[in-house]
C-alpha positions in Angstrom: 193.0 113.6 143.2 193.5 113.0 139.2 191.1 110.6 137.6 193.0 107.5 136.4 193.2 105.4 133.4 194.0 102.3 133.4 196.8 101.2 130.1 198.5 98.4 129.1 202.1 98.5 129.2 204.8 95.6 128.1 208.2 96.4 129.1 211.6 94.4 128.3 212.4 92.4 131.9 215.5 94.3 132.6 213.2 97.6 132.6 210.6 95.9 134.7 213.4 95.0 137.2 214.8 98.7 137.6 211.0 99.7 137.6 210.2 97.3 140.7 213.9 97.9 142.3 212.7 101.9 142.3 209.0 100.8 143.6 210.4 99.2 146.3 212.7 101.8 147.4 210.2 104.5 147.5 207.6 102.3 149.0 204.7 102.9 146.1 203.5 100.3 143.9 204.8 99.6 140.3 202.1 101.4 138.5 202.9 104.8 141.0 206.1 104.5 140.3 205.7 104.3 136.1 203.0 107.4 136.6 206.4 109.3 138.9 208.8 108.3 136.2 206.7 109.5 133.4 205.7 113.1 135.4 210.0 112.9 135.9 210.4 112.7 132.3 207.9 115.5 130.9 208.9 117.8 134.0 212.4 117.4 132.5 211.6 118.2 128.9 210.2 121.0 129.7 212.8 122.1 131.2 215.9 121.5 128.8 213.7 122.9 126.7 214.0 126.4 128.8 217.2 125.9 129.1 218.2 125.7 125.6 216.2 129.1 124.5 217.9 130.7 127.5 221.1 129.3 126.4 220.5 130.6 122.8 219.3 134.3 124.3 222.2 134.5 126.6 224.5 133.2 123.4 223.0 136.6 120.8 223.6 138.9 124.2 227.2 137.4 124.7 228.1 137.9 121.3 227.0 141.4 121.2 229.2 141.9 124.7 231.9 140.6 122.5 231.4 142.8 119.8 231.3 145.7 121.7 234.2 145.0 123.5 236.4 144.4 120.3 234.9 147.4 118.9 236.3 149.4 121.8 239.2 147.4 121.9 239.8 148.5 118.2 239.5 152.2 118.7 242.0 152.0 122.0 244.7 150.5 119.5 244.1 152.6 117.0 244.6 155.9 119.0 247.6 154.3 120.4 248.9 153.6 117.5 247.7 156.9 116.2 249.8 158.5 119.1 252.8 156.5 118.8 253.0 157.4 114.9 252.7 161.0 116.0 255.7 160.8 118.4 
């Protein structure tokens, strides 16, 4: 089990309230429930952080499917328009 260290903590009543409302509901005391709110909230970061460099990686690869795509586009309408000239 992970060594503990005990903190002091003041907290506007309204917070407290949810805090106990939570502890109650999940059966654990009020200082589990700060140490499960607190692992919620770093667990989280972490992850929109992930999420936001995937997002940016998946934003350069869709742009260069885009580009690509127009490119192609481009040359089709060009030799059609190339061919209808020629007609």
């Amino acid at each position: 089990m992970a060594q503990l260290k005990e903190i002091v903590v003041s907290l506007p009543d309204e917070i407290l309230s949810e805090v106990d409302g939570l502890a109650k509901k999940h059966k654990v005391d009020r200082s589990q429930m700060i140490a499960r709110i607190a692992r919620t909230y770093i667990l989280r970061r972490g992850l929109r952080r992930r999420m936001k460099a995937g997002y940016i990686e998946m934003a350069d690869i869709n742009t260069e499917i885009a580009e690509f795509c127009l490119e192609a586009d481009n040359k089709a309408l060009n030799l059609y328009e190339d061919m209808l000239l020629e007609m």
